[in-house]
C-alpha positions in Angstrom: -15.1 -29.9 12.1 -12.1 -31.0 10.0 -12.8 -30.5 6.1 -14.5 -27.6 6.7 -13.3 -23.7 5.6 -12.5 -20.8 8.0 -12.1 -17.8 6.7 -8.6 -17.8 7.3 -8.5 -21.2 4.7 -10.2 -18.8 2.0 -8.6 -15.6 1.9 -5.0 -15.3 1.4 -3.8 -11.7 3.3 -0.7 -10.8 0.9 1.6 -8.6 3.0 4.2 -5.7 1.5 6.9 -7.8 0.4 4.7 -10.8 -0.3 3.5 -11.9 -3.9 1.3 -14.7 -4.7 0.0 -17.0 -7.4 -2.1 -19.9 -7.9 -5.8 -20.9 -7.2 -5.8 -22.4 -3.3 -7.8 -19.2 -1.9 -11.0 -17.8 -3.0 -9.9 -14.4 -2.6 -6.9 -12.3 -1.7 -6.3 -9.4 0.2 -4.2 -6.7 0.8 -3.7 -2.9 2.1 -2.0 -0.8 0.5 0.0 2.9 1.4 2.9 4.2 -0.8 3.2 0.4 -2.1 2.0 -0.9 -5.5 0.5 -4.0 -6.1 -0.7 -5.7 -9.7 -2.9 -8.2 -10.1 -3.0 -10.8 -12.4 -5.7 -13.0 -13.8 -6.6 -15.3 -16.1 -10.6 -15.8 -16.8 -10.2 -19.1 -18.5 -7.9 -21.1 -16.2 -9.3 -19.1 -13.0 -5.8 -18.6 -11.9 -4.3 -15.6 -10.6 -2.1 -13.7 -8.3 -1.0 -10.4 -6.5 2.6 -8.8 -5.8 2.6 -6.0 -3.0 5.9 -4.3 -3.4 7.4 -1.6 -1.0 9.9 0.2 -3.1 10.9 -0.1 -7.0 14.6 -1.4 -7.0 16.6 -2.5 -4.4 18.5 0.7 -2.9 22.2 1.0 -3.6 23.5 1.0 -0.3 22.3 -2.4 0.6 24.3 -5.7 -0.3 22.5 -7.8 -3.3 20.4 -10.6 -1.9 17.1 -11.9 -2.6 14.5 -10.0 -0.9 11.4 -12.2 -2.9 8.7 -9.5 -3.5 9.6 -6.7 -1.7 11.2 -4.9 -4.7 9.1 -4.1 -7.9 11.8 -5.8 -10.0 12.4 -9.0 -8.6 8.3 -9.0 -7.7 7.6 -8.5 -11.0 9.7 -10.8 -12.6 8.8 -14.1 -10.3 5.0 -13.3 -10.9 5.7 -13.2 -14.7 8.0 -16.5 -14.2 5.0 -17.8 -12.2 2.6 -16.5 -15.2 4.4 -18.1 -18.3 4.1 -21.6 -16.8 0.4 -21.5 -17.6 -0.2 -19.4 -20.1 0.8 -16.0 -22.6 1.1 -12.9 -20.7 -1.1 -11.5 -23.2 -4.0 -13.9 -22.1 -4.4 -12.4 -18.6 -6.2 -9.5 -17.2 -4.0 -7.2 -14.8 -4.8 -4.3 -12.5 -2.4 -1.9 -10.9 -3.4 -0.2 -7.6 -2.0 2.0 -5.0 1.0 4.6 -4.8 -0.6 6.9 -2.9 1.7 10.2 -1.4 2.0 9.9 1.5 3.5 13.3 2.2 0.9 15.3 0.7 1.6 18.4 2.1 5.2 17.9 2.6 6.4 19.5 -1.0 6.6 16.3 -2.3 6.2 15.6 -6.2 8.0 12.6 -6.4 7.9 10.4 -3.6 7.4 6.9 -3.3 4.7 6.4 -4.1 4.6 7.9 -7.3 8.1 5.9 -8.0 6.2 3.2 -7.9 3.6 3.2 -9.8 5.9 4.7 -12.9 8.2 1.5 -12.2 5.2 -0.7 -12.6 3.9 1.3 -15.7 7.7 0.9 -17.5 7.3 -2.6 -16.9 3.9 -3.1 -18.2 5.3 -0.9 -21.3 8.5 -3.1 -21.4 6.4 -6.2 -21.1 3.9 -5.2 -24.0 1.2 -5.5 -21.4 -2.2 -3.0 -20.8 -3.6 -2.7 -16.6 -7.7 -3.0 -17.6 -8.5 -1.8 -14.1 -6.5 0.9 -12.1 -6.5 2.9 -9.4 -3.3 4.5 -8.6 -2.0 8.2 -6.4 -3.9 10.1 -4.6 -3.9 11.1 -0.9 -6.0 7.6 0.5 -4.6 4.7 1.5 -6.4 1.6 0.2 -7.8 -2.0 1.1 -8.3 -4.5 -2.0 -10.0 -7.7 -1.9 -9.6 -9.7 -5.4 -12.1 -12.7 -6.2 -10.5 -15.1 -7.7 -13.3 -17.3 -9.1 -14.4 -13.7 -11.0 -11.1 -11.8 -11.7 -13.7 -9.2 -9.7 -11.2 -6.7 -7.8 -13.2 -4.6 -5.0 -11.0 -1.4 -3.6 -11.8 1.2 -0.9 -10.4 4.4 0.1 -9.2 5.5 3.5 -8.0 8.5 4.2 -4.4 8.7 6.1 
């Protein structure tokens, strides 16, 4: 029946690379390996959003063009841009998830992962800005599904 929902039309999947803010979707979702994502909320105006970024800054070797959320910096920046049109960055609530190794094993002690979660905790630093729910490292992949009517953020483990 037109008008009606599918669950496609309420859930927004937010792919590496991908960032999103607004309030079309009930919820969004996203998986997450190496990449970080932060979530952003804001319990008054029940607006919010989600960047899912695959590496910290743009690598060296590669010719400067805009590559939308796929890098923490430009990610983070168009979701704060996104942010200040409706309110403080102070007023919302923000999460930070994933960065998990995955080399464990391998010798590594400072992989991907792990540069980006302490990309994403400079910025918060830089940006004067406190992540009230995390869940960052480890060995396990992860699967988040954020609500956006409740700010609510449900994460599971899986092991790689």
């Amino acid at each position: 029946m037109s008008g009606e929902f599918t669950p496609q039309d309420v859930r927004l999947n937010v792919h590496p690379g991908e960032w999103y803010f607004g309030n079309e979707y009930e919820s969004l979702y996203t998986v997450l390996g190496s990449c970080v994502a932060l979530s952003v909320w804001h319990p008054t105006l029940k607006l919010g959003g989600l960047c899912h970024y695959l590496l910290p800054v743009q690598p060296g070797h590669l010719r400067e063009q805009e590559h939308g959320g796929r890098y923490g910096k430009t990610a983070l920046e168009l979701l704060k841009q996104a942010m200040l049109r409706y309110a403080a960055l102070g007023e919302y609530q923000l999460g930070l998830f994933g960065g998990c190794d995955t080399t464990a094993g391998i010798g590594s002690n400072y992989g991907i992962g792990k540069q980006n979660i302490l990309f994403a905790q400079h910025w918060l630093q830089d940006e004067n800005l406190v992540a009230i729910q995390t869940d960052v490292g480890g060995t396990s992949s992860r699967s988040l599904v954020f609500e956006m009517l409740s700010g609510v953020i449900n994460v599971k483990h899986y092991a790689l």
